[in-house]
C-alpha positions as CSV (number, residue, x, y, z in Angstrom):
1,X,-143.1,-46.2,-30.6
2,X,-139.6,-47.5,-32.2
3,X,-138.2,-44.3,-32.3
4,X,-138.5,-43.0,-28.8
5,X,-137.1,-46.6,-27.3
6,X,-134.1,-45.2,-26.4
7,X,-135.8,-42.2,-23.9
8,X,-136.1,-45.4,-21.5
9,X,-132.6,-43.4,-20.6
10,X,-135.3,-40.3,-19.2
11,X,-135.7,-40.2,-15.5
12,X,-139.0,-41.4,-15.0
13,X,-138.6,-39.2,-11.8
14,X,-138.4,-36.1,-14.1
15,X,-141.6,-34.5,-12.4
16,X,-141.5,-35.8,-8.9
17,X,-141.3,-31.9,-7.7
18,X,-145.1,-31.3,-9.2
19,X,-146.2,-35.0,-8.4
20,X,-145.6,-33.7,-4.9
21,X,-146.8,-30.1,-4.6
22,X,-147.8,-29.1,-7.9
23,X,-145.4,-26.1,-7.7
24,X,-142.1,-27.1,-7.3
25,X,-138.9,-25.8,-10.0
26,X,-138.4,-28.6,-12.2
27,X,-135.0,-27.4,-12.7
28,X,-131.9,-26.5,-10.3
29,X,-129.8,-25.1,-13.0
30,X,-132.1,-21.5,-13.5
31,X,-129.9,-18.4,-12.5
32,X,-131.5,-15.3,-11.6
33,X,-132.7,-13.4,-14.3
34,X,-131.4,-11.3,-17.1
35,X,-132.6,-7.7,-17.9
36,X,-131.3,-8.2,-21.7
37,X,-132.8,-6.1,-24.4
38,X,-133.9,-8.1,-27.0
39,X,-133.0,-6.4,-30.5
40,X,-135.5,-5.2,-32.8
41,X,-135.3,-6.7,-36.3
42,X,-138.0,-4.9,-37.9
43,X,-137.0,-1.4,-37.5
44,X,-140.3,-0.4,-35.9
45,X,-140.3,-1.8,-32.5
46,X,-143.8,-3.0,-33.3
47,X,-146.1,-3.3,-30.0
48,X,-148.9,-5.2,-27.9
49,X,-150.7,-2.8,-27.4
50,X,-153.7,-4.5,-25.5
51,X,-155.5,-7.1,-25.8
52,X,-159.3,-9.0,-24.7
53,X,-161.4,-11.9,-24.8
54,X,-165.1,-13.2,-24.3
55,X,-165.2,-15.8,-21.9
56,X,-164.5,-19.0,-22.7
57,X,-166.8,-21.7,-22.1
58,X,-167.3,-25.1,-23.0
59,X,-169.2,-25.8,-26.1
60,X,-173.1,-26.4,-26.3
61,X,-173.4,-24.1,-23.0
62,X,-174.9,-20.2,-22.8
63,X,-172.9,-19.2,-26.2
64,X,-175.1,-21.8,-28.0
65,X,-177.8,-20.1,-29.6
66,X,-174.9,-17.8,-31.3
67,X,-173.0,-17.3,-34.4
68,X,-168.7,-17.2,-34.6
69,X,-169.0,-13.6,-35.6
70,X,-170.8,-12.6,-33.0
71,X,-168.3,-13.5,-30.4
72,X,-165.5,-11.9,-32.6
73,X,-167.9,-8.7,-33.1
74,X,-167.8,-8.9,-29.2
75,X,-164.1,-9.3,-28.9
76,X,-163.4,-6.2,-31.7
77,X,-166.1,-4.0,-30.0
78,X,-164.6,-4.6,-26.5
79,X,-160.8,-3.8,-27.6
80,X,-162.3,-0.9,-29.4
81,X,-163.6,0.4,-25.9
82,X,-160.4,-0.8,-23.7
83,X,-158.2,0.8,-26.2
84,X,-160.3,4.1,-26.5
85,X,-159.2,4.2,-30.2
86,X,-161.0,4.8,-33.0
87,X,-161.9,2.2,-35.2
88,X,-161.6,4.4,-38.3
89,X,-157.1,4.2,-37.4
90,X,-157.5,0.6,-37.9
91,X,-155.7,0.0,-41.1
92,X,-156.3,-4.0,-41.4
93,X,-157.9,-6.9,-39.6
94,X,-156.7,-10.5,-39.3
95,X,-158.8,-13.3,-37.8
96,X,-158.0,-17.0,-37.1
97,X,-160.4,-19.4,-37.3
98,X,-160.6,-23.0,-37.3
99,X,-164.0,-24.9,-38.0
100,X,-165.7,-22.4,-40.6
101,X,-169.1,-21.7,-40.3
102,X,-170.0,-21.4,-44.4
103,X,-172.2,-18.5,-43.9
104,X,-169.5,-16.6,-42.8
105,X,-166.8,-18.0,-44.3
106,X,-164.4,-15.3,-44.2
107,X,-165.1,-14.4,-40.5
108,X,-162.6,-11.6,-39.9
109,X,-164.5,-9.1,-42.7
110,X,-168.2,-10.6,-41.2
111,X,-167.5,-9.3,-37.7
112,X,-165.7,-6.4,-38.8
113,X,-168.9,-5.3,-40.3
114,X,-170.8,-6.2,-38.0
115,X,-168.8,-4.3,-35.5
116,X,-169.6,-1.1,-37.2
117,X,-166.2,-1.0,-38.8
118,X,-165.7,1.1,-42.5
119,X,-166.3,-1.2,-45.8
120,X,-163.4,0.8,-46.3
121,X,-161.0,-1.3,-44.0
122,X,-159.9,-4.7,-45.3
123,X,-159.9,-8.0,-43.6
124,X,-159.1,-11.7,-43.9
125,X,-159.6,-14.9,-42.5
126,X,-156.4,-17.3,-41.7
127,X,-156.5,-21.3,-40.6
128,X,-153.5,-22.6,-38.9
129,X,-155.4,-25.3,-36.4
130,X,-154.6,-24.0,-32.5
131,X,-152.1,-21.5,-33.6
132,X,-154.4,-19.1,-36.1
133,X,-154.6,-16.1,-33.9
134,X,-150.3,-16.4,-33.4
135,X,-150.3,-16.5,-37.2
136,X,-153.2,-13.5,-37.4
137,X,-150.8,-11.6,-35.3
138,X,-147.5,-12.7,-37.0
139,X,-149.4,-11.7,-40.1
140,X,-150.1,-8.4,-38.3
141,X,-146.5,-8.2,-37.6
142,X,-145.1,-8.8,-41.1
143,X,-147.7,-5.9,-42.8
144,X,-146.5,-3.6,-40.1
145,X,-142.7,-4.5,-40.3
146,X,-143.0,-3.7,-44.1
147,X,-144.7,-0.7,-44.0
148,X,-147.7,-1.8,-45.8
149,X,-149.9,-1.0,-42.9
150,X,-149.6,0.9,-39.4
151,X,-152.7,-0.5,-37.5
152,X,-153.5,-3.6,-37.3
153,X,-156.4,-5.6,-35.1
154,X,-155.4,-9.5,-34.8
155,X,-157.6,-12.1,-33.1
156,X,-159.6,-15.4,-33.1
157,X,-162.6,-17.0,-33.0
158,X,-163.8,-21.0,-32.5
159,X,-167.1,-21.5,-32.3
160,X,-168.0,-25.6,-31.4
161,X,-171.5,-25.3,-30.6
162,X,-172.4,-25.6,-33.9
163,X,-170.5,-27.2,-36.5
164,X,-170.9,-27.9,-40.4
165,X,-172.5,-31.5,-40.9
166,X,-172.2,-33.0,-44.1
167,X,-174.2,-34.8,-46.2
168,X,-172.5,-38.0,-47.3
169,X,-170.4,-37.3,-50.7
170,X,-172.5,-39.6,-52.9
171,X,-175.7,-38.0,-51.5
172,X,-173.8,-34.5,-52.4
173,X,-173.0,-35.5,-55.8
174,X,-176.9,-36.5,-56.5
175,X,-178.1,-33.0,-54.8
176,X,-175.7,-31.3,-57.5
177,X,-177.1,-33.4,-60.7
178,X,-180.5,-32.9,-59.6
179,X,-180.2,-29.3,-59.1
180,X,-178.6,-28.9,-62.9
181,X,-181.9,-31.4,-64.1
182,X,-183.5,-29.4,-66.5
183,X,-186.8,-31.1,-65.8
184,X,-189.3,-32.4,-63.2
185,X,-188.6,-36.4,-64.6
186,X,-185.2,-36.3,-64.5
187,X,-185.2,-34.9,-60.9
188,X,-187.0,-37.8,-60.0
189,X,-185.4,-40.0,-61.9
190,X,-182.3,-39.2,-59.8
191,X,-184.0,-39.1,-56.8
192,X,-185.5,-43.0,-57.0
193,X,-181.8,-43.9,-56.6
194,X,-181.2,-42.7,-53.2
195,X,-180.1,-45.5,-50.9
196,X,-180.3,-46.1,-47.1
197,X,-176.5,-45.3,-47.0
198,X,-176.9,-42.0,-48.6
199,X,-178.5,-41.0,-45.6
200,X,-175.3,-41.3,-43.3
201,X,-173.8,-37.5,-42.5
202,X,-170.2,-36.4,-42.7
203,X,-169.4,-35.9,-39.0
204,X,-166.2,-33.4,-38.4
205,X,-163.5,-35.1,-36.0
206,X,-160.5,-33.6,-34.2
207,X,-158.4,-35.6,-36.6
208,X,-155.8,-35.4,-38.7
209,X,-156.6,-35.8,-42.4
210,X,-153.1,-37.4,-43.3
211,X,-153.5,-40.2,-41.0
212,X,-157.4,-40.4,-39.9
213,X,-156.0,-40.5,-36.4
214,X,-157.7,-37.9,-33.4
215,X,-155.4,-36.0,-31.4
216,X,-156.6,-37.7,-28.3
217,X,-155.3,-41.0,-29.1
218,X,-152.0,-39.7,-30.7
219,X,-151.9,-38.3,-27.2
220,X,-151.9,-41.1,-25.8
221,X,-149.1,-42.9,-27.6
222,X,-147.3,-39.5,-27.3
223,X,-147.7,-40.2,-23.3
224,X,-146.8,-43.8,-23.6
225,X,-143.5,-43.1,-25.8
226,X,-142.6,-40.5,-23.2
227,X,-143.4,-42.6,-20.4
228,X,-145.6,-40.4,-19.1
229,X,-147.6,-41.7,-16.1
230,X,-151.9,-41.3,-15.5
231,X,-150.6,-39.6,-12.1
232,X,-148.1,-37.1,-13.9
233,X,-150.8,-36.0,-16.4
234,X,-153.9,-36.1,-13.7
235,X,-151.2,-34.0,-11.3
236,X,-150.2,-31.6,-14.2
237,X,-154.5,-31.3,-14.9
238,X,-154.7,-30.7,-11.4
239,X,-152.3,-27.9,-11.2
240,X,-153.7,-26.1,-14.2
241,X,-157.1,-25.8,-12.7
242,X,-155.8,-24.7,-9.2
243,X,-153.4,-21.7,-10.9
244,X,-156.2,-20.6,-13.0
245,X,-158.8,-20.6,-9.9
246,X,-156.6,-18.6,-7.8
247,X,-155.5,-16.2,-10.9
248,X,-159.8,-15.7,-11.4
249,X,-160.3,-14.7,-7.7
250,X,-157.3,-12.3,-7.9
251,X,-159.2,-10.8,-10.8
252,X,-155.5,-11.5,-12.8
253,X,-157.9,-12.5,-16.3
254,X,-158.3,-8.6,-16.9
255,X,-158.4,-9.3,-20.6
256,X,-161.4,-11.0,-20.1
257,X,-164.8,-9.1,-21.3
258,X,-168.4,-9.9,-19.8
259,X,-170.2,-10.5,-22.4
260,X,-174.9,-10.2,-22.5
261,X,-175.9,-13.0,-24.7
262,X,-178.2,-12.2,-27.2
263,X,-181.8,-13.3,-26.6
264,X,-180.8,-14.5,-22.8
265,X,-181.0,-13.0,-19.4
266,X,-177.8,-13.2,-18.9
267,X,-174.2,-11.6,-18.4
268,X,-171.2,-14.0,-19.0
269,X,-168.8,-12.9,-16.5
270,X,-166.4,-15.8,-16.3
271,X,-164.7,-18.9,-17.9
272,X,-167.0,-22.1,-17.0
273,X,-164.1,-24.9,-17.5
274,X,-162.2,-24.0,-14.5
275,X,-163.2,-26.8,-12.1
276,X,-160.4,-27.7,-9.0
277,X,-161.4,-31.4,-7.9
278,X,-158.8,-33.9,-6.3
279,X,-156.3,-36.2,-7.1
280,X,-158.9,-39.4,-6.2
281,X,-161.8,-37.8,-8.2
282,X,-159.2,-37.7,-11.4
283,X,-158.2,-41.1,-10.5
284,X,-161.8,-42.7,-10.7
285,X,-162.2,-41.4,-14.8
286,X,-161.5,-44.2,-17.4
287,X,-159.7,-43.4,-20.4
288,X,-161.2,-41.3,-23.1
289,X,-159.4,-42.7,-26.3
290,X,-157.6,-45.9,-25.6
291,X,-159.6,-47.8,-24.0
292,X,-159.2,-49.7,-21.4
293,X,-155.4,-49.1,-20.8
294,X,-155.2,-45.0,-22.3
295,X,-154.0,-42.6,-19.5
296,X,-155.8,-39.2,-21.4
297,X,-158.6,-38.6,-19.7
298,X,-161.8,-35.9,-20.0
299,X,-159.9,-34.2,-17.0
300,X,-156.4,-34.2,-18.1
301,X,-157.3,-33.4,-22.1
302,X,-158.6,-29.6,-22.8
303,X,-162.4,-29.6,-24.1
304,X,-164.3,-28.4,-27.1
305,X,-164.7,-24.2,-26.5
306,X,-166.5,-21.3,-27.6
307,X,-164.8,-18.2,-27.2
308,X,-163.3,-15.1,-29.3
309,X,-160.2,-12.6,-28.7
310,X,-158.8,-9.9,-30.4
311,X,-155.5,-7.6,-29.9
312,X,-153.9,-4.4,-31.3
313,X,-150.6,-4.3,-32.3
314,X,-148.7,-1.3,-34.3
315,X,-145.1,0.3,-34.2
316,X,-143.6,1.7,-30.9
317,X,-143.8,5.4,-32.5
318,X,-147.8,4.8,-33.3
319,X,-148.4,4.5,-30.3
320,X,-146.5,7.1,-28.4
321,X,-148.1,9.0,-31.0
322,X,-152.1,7.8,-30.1
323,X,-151.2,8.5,-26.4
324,X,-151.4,4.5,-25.9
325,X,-149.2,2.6,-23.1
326,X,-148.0,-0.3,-24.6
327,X,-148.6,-4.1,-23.1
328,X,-144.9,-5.3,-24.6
329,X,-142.8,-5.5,-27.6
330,X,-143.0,-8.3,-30.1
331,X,-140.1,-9.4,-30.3
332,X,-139.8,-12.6,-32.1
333,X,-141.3,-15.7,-33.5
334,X,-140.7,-18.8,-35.6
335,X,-143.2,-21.9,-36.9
336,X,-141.8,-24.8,-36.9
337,X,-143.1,-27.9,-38.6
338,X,-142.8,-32.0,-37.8
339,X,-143.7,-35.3,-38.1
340,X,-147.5,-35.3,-38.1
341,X,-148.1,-38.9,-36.5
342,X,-145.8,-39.6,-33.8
343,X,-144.5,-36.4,-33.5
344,X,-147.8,-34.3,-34.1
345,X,-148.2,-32.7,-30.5
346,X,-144.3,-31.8,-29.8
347,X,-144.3,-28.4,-31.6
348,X,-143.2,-26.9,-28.2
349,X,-140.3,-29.0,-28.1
350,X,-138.9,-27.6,-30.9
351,X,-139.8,-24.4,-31.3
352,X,-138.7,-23.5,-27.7
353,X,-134.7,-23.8,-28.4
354,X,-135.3,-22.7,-31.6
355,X,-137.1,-19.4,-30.9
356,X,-134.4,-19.1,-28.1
357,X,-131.6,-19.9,-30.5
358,X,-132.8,-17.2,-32.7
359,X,-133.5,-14.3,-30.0
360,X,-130.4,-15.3,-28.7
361,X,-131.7,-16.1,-25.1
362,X,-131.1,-18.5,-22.8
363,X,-133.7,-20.6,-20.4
364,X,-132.8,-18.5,-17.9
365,X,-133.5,-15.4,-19.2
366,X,-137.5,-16.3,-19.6
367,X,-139.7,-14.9,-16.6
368,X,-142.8,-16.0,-17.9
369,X,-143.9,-19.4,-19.9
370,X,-147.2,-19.9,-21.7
371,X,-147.6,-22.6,-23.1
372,X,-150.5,-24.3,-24.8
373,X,-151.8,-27.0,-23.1
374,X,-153.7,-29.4,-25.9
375,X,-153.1,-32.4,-23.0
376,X,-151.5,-32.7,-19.6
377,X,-149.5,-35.8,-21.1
378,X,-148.2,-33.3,-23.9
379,X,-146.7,-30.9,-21.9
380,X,-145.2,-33.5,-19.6
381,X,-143.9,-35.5,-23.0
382,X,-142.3,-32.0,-24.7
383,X,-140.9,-31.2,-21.3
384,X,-139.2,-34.7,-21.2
385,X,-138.5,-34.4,-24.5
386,X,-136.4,-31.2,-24.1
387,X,-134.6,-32.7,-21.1
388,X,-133.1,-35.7,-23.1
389,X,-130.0,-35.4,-24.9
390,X,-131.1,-38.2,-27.0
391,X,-134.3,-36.7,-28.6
392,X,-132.5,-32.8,-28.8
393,X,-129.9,-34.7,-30.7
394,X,-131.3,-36.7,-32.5
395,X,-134.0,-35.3,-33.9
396,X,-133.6,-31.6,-32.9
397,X,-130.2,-31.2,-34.3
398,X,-129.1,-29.8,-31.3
399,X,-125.6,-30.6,-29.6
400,X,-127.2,-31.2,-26.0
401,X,-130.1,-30.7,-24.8
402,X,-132.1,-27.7,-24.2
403,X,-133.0,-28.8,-20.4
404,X,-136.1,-27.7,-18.7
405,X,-138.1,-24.1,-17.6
406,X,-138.7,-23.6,-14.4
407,X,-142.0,-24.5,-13.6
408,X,-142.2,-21.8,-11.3
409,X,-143.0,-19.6,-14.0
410,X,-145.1,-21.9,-16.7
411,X,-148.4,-20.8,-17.1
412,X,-149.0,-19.5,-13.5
413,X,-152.5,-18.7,-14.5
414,X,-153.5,-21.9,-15.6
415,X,-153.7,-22.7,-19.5
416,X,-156.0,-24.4,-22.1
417,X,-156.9,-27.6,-19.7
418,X,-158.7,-25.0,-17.5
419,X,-159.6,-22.3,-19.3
420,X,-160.5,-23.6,-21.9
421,X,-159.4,-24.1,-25.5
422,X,-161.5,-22.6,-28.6
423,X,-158.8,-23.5,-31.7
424,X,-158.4,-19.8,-33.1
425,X,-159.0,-17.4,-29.9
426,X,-156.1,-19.5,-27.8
427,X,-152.7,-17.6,-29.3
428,X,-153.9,-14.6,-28.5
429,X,-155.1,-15.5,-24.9
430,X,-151.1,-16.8,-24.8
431,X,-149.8,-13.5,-25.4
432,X,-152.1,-10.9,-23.0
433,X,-151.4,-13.6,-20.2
434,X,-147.6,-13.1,-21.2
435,X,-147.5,-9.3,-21.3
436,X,-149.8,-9.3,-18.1
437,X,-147.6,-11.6,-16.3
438,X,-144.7,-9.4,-17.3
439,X,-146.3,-6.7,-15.4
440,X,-147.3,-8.3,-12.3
441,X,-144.6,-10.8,-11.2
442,X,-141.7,-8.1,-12.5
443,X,-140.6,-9.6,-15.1
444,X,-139.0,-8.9,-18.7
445,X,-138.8,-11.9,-21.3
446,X,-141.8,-14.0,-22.0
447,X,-142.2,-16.9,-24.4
448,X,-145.0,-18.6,-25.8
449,X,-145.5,-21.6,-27.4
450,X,-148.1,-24.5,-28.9
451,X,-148.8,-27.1,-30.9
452,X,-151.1,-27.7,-33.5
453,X,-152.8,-30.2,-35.7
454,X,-150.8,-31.0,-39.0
455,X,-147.2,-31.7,-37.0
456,X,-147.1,-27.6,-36.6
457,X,-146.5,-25.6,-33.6
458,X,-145.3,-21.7,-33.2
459,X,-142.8,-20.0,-31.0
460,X,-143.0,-16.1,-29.9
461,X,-140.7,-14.0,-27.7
462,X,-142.6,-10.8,-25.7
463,X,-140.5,-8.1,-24.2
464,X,-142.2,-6.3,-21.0
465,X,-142.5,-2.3,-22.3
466,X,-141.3,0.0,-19.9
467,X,-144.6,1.9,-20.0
468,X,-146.5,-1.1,-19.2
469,X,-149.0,-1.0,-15.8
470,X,-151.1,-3.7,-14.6
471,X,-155.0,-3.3,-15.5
């Protein structure tokens, strides 16, 4: 694209460390870190208290037969029973969702009842594409902060088995006039006019409204403007799937809940998208978008998911109060907001320095990075872009640029190309792998990040509390 000609002046060697070993620092520049206390701005030192998720598996597999709410009943029930608390403390429930099911359409108050929770206790649905649970638990945030509430149960839930199909608009506008005819003739009458291309369904897309395009082929032009090569993403793919294999058989995922679907035989135990292969098998796929010369691939893009999480979050004192042992504070967090074509996927880019800007950290201070991982050619193109003093200047604002994380600590345990990706349940999956991370590779600073459809992406800081043990 025009606008990125000028990152021709990026080292097309930028990730030569992971293109060799998959593990390697992609920075020299990180010091040691920094045991700085980030301050509280709320006046509440609000908490992470815990946090859990179903599996997640990939869509039209053994969640298939299900409803949304009955995953996020899963994931409420399950935090209810990690947490030992008692449901009748929760003051308020937010839930993230993404593709509604209509039945259901306000899924958080649906699942809460369902759950066995009071009609008593209030609840509501929010949509913010792949970052709806980080705005269900900002949301959670802002009603603590302000005293409104003291409680608060955040999650997500994405259900792609089974999505709404339309019927075409002119075939929805007849339905609608036939069900207001006030006779037998005239319901006829309307229906002798049906044509063959009435017939056609509304099929839902991954696709952005404002410019019809999907997110896999902005992808790929987001690769090709970044100049990011087939073996970089296929490398980065390849990486993802290896961490979270090796986090899975260290039993790390200890948010994760079995879960007995209904009507089946069977126990979930485990994420089914986590598949290590090689760097020839990744080699032999052909392009998924842009065909025949795309580089995003089924293997290097994340895949359609079902899954739900959920998380409780509530002041510092609250807790000590309840007896609870916090997971870490939450600290901080920004949205930031961009171009929705050609910049649509770099939402990390720029919420990283700004989130770090605000919390007044440095890239140094950060001991654990999770980031969302919509494509492998995405993270590669927002890690590039935050390593040119071109794009930081220009169209950050920033004086220089922000340079790059050491991969070293970015998403150890894999992320959304191998665990898989169900829209609303991700943000929360973000932040228990942060606060568990924390815990078990000693650290103290976390941040999370992702992008999302619409040009948006988030930005949250975690600070490791002290009382915090690994499951």
């Amino acid at each position: 694209m025009a606008i990125y000609q000028n990152l021709s002046r990026v080292s097309s060697t930028f990730l030569n460390g992971l293109s060799k070993n998959g593990y390697r620092s992609l920075s020299t520049s990180i010091t040691l870190q920094k045991k700085s206390t980030i301050a509280d701005k709320t006046g509440k030192n609000i908490v992470l208290v815990d946090g859990v998720r179903t599996p997640f598996l990939m869509s039209g597999t053994d969640y298939a037969k299900l409803m949304p709410h009955e995953l996020a009943r899963h994931s409420l029930l399950s935090l209810l029973r990690k947490t030992n608390i008692d449901k009748e403390l929760i003051d308020y429930i937010v839930y993230g969702t993404v593709i509604q099911e209509v039945k259901t359409s306000n899924i958080a108050r649906e699942a809460a009842l369902s759950a066995g929770f009071s009609n008593k206790t209030p609840a509501h649905t929010v949509t913010m594409a792949c970052i709806s649970s980080n705005q269900a638990i900002t949301t959670g945030i802002g009603l603590i902060a302000t005293g409104t509430y003291d409680i608060i149960v955040a999650g997500g839930v994405e259900f792609m088995s089974d999505v709404p199909i339309r019927h075409s608009r002119k075939m929805r506008a007849l339905m609608l006039k036939a069900n207001k005819a006030k006779s037998l003739g005239q319901r006829l009458s309307l229906l002798s006019t049906i044509r063959p291309d009435f017939l056609a369904p509304e099929l839902p897309a991954v696709a952005e409204f404002s410019s019809g395009e999907t997110m896999g082929h902005s992808a790929d032009r987001l690769s090709a403007a970044f100049n990011v090569s087939r073996q970089e993403q296929d490398d980065y793919a390849l990486r993802s799937h290896t961490c979270a294999k090796q986090a899975e058989e260290k039993g790390y995922f200890t948010d994760l809940v079995p879960f007995k679907v209904t009507g089946v035989d069977k126990t979930v135990e485990r994420d089914n998208g986590i598949r290590v292969s090689t760097k020839e098998q990744l080699a032999k796929l052909k392009p998924a978008f842009v065909k025949p010369h795309g580089t995003v691939t089924a293997a290097n893009a994340s895949f359609l998911t079902d899954g739900a999480s959920a998380c409780l979050i509530m002041s510092e004192a609250k807790a000590k109060e309840l007896g609870l042992k916090p997971k870490a504070y939450l600290r901080d967090f920004t949205y930031v907001s961009q171009d929705p074509v050609d910049q649509l996927l770099l939402g990390p880019a720029y919420g990283i320095p700004k989130i770090l800007g605000k919390a007044g950290l440095q890239l140094s201070d950060v001991d654990s990075w999770e980031i969302h991982e919509a494509f492998a050619g995405q993270i590669v193109a927002n890690l590039k872009a935050m390593d040119s003093d071109w794009f930081c200047k220009t169209h950050i604002g920033l004086k220089e640029k922000v340079g790059t994380p050491d991969l070293n600590k970015w998403n150890n345990w894999g992320g959304s190309l191998s665990i898989g990706h169900p829209f609303a349940a991700t943000g929360v999956r973000l932040a228990m792998h942060t606060a568990n991370r924390l815990v078990r590779e000693n650290g103290h600073i976390g941040v999370i990040a992702a992008c999302a459809a619409g040009g948006q992406g988030v930005a949250m800081v975690l600070e490791r509390h002290p009382d915090a043990t690994a499951d």
